[in-house]
C-alpha positions in Angstrom: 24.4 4.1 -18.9 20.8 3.2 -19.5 19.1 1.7 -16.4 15.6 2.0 -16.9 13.9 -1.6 -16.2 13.2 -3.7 -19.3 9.7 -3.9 -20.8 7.2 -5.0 -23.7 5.5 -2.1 -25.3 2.5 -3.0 -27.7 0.5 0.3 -29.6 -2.5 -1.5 -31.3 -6.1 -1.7 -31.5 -9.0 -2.6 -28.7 -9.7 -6.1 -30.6 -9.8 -9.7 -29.8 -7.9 -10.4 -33.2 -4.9 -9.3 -31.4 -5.1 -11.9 -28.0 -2.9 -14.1 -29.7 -0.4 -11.7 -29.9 -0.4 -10.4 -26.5 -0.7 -13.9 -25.3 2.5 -14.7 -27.0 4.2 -11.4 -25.8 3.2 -11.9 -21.7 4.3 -15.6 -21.9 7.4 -14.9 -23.2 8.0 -11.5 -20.8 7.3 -13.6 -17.9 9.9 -16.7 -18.9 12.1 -13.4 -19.6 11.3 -11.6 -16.6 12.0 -14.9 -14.5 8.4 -15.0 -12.8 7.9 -18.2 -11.5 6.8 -20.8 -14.3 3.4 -21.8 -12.3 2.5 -17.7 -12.2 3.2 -17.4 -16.3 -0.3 -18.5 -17.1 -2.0 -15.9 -15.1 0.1 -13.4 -16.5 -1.3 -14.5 -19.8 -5.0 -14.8 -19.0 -4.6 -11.4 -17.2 -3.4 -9.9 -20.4 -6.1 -11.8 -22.6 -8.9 -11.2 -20.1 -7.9 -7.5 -20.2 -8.1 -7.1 -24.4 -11.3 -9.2 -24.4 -13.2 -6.5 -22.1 -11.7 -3.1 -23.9 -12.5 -5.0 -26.8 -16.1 -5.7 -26.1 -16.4 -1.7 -24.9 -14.6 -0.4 -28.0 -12.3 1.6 -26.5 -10.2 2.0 -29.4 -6.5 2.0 -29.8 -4.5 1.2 -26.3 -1.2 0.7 -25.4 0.0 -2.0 -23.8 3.4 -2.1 -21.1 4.5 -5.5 -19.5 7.5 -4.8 -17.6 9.5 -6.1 -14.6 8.8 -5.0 -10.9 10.8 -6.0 -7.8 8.5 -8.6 -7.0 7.4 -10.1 -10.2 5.7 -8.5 -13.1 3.4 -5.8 -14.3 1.0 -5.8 -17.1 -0.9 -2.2 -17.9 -3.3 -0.5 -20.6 -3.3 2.9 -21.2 -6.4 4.2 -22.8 -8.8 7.6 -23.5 -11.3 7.0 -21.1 -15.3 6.1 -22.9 -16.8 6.4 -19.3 -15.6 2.4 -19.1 -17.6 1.0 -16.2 -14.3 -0.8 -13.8 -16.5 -1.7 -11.1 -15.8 -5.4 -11.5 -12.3 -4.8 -10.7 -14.1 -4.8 -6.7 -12.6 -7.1 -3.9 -16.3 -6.7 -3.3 -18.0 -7.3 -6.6 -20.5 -9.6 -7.2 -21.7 -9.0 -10.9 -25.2 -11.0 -12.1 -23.1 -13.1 -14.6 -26.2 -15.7 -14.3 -28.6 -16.7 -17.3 -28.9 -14.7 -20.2 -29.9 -11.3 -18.6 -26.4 -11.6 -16.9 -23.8 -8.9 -17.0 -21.4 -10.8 -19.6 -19.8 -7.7 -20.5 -17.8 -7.6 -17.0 -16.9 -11.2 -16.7 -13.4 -11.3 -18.5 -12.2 -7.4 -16.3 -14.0 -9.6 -13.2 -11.5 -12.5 -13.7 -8.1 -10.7 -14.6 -8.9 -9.5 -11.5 -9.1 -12.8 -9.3 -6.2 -14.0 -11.0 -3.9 -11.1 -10.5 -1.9 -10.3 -7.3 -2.8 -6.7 -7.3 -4.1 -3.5 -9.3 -3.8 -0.1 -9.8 -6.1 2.4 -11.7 -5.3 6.4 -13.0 -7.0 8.5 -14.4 -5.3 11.9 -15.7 -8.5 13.4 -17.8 -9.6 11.3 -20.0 -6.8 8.7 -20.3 -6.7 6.0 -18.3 -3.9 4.0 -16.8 -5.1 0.0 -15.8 -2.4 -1.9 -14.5 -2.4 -6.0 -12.9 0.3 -7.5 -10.9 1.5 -11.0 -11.0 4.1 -11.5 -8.0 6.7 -14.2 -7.7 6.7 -17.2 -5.4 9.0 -16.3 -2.7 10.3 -19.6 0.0 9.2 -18.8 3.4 11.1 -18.0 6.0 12.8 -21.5 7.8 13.2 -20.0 11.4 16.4 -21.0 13.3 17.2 -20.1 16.8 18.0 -16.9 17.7 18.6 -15.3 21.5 18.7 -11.7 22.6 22.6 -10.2 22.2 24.9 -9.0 24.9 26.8 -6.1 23.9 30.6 -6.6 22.9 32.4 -3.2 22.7 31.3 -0.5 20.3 28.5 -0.6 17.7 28.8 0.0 14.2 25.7 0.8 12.0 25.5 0.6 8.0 23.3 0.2 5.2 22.3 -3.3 4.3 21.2 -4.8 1.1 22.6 -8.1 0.9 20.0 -11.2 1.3 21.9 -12.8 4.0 22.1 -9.8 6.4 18.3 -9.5 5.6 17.9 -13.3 6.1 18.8 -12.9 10.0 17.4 -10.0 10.6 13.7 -11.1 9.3 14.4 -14.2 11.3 15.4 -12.3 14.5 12.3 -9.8 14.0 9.9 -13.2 13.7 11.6 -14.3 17.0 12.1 -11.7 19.2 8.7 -9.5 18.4 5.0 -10.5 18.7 3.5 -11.2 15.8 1.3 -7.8 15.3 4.9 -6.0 14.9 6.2 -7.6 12.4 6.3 -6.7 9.0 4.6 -9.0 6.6 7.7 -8.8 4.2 9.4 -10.5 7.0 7.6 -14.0 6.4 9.8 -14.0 3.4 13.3 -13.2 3.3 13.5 -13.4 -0.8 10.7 -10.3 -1.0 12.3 -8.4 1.3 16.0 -8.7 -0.1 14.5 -7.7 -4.2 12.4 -4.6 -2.5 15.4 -3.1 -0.6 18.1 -3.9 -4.1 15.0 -2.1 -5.9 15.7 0.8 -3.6 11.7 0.7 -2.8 12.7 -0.3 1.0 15.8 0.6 2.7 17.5 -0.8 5.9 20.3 0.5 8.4 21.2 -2.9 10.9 23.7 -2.1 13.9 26.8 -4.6 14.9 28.7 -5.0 17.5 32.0 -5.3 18.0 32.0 -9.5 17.6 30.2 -8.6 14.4 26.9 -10.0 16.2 23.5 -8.7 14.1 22.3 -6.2 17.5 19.5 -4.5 16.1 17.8 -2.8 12.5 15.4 -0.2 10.9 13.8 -0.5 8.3 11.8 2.2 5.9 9.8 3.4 2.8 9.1 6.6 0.4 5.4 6.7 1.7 5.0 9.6 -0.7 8.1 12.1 -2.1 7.2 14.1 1.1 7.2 11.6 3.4 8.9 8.5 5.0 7.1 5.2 7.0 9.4 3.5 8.8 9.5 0.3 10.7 10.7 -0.5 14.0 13.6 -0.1 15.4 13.9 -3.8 16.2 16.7 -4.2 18.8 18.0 -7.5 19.8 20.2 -6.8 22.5 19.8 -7.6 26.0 19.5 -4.1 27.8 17.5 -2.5 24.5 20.3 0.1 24.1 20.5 0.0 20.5 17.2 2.3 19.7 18.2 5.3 20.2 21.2 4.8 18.0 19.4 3.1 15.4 16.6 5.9 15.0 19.3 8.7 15.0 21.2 6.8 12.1 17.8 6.1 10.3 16.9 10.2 10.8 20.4 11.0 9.1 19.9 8.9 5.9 16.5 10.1 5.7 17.9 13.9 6.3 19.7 13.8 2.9 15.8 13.0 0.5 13.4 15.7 0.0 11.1 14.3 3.3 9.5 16.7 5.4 8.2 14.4 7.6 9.1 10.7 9.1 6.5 8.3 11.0 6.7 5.4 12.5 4.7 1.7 11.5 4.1 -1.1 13.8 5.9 0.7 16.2 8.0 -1.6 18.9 7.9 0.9 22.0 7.6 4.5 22.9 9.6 7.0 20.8 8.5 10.2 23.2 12.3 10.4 24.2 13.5 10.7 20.8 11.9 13.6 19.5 8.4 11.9 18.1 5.4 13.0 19.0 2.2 10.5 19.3 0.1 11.1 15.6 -2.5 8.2 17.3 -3.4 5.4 19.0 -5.2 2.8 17.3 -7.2 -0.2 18.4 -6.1 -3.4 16.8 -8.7 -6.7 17.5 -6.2 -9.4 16.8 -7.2 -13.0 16.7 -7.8 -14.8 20.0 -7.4 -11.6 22.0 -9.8 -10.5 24.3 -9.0 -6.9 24.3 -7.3 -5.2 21.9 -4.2 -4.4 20.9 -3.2 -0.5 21.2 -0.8 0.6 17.8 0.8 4.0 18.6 1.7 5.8 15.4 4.7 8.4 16.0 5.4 11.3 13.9 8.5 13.8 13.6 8.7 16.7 11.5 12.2 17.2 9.5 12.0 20.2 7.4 10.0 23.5 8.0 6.4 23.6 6.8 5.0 26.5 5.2 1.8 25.3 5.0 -0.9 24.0 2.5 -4.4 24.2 0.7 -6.7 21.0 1.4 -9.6 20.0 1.0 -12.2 18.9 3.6 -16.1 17.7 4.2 -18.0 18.9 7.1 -17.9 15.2 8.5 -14.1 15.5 9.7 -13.6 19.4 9.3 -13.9 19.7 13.4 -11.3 16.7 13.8 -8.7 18.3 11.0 -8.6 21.6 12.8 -8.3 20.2 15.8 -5.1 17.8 14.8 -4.0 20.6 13.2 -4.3 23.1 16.1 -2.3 20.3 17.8 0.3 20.1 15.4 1.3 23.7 14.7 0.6 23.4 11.5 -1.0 26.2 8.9 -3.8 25.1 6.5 -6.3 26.3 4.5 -9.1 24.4 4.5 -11.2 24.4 1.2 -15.0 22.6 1.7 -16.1 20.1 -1.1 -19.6 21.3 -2.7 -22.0 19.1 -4.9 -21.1 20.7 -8.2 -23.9 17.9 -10.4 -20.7 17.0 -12.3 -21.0 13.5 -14.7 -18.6 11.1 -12.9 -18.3 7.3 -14.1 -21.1 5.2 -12.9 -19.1 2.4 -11.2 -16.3 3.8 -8.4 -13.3 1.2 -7.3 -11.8 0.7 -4.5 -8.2 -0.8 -3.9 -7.4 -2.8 -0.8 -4.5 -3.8 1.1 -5.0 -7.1 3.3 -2.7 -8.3 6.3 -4.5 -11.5 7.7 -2.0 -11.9 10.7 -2.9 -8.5 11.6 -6.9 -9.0 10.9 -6.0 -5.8 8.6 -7.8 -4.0 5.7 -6.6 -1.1 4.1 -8.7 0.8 1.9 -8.2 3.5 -0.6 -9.9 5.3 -3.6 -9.1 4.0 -6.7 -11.5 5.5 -8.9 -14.3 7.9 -8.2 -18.1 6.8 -9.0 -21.6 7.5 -8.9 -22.0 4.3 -6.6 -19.2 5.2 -4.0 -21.7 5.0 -0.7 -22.8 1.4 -2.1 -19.9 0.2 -3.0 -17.6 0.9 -0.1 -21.0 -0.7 2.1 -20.6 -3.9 0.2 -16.7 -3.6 1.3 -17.4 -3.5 4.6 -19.5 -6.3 4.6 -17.6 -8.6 2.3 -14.4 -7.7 4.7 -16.5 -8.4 7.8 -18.1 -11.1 6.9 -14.4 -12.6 6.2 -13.4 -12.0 9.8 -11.3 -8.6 9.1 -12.0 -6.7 12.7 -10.0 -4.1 11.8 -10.8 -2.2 8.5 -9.4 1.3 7.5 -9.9 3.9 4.6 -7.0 6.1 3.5 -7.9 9.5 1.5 -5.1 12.2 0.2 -6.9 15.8 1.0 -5.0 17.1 -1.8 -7.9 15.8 -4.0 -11.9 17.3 -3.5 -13.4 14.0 -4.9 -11.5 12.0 -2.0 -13.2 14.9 0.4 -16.5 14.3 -0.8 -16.5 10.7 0.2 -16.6 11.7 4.3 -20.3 11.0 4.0 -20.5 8.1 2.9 -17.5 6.9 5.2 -19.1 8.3 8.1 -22.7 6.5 6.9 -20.7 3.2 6.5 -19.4 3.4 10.5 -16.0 5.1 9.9 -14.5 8.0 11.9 -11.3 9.8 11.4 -8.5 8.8 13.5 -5.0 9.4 11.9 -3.7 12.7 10.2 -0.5 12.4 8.4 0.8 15.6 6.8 2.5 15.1 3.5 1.4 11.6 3.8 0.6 11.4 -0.3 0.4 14.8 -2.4 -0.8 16.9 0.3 -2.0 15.4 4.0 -3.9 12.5 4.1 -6.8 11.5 6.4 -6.7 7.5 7.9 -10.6 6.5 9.2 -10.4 3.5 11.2 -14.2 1.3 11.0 -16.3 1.2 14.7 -18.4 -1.8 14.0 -20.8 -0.2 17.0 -20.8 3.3 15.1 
């Protein structure tokens, strides 16, 4: 049985003689793909936007993929690469689109951008993935009462996919947990229900024996090496459900191809269950006077032989040491200026989580104007009240290395090693706005 996910595929040529066309297709993907009927026209101007700008830098024949994702849909181009300039894609861009010595070449990438939900950019030598996101309107969640559980006989735990179970337990989360623990998926029930039947989150809730909703875990595939997890919530009255819950979550993770498991927005102290503290990070939350301390716990699941990375002389002192810590073998390869030609414009891709004050930051695309451009994200992000602002980079890849200067110029330390955390380990540098 075939169960790949339905999608559009269009192979024509970089020209505005074919918007019509792809107009016609995106409408008609999103009515098919149920996206919500106010988000269609996006979808469209995404698409046309898109063709208008590889058009006007004759990039020559593309192909185009619209296709269904849990949360809405997905529009992407597939290209060889002509050095084409992306920088506009930027949360923090601000091209001169003023006048007639404006930058008009940028403007239609600049606005598929704005109108999109999200983006992603690959390279793979010299073709080139570009792919937009238009998400669906999901109801938020209606909060109803909810009170810490007393115990009634034995507990049960299982698997849960269906949208009530998940319903009570986003609501229970929301009530019983501060704010700064919660998952943002949580605020809506709906979102949360289509990523875990897309198999993109997983859940394992405990019951008691009055069939009372006691406690649950949530997860992710952070990589194919390595599981996030969130959690464990537990809603009984003497907080005896954790221990169970992470041992059931460690099981179902046992049986995938992770080596190693860590914890997100972590609830309490996971010493006694075999986790070891990866860091402790200082969250400025709104209103607080003093921050908010977010521990990040870490457990080992398979043996590790070891691995080749690469590092910059701006963290190399902070990865042996984490690794020293850690036990684990690596052979650390330094990043070099080699004068290679790179693209002239680099992008950036950012994750924001307002109720957290949160920006997370990650290398989409390397370019000549890296230092600049992650300046101007710093300042765009600060300047929008985001007090805490990280950068992600995989040390499987020399070019993400190479950017520890101009992190370290821009106020960012290392903070956070995660092995396996994306194709090899990957390096989390948290922004210290006195640095």
């Amino acid at each position: 049985m075939n169960t790949a996910a339905p999608c559009i595929r269009l192979r024509l040529h970089a020209d505005a003689e074919w918007a019509g066309l792809l107009q016609a297709a995106a409408e008609q993907a999103g009515a098919v793909f149920r996206l919500d009927r106010a988000k269609i026209p996006r979808l469209v101007h995404c698409a046309e936007e898109l063709l208008l700008f590889l058009a006007s830098v004759d990039v020559g024949d593309i192909e185009t993929t619209i296709r269904t994702i849990p949360t809405g849909v997905e529009i992407s181009f597939s290209f060889v690469s002509a050095d084409v300039d992306l920088s506009a894609m930027n949360l923090a861009s601000a091209p001169n689109i003023d006048g007639e010595n404006g930058d008009w070449t940028c403007l239609p990438l600049l606005l598929a951008a704005r109108m999109s939900d999200g983006f992603r950019v690959r390279l793979d030598g010299r073709r080139m993935e570009l792919a937009l996101r238009v998400d669906k309107v999901y109801p938020e969640l209606k909060p109803f009462p909810v009170e810490r559980i007393c115990l009634q006989g034995r507990m049960t735990f299982s698997g849960v996919s269906d949208a009530d179970s998940l319903f009570e337990a986003c609501n229970a989360i929301t009530a019983l947990y501060p704010e700064h623990v919660v998952p943002e998926w949580c605020a809506c029930p709906g979102r949360t229900a289509d990523l875990v039947g897309a198999g993109e989150l997983f859940a394992i809730e405990a019951r008691d024996a009055s069939g009372h909703l006691c406690g649950i875990v949530f997860w992710e595939m952070r990589s194919e090496q390595s599981v996030t997890f969130f959690g464990p919530y537990d809603f009984s009255t003497d907080g005896s459900v954790v221990g169970e819950l992470v041992n059931a979550m460690l099981q179902a993770v046992g049986r995938t191809r992770a080596k190693n498991v860590f914890n997100s927005l972590a609830t309490q102290s996971l010493a006694d269950h075999g986790f070891e503290l990866m860091a402790e990070l200082p969250y400025l939350l709104e209103g607080a006077s003093e921050p908010v301390m977010h521990s990040v716990w870490g457990r080992m699941l398979q043996e590790d032989f070891g691995a080749v990375v690469w590092t910059h002389s701006e963290f190399a002192d902070f990865l042996r040491s984490r690794y020293d810590a850690l036990e684990l073998v690596r052979d650390l390869r330094p990043v070099s200026e080699l004068g290679e030609v790179v693209q002239p414009g680099s992008v950036i891709g950012a994750r924001l989580s307002p109720a957290l004050s949160e920006a997370f930051l990650y290398p989409e695309l390397n370019g000549a104007d890296m230092g600049d451009n992650l300046g101007r994200h710093v300042a765009s992000l600060t300047s929008a009240g985001y007090r805490n602002i990280f950068f992600e980079i995989d040390l499987s890849k020399g070019w993400h290395a190479a950017i520890g200067s101009s992190l370290c110029r821009c106020g960012f330390r290392p903070e956070l090693l995660l092995p396996h955390g994306g194709q090899s380990d990957t390096l989390v540098f948290r922004h210290v706005s006195e640095a």
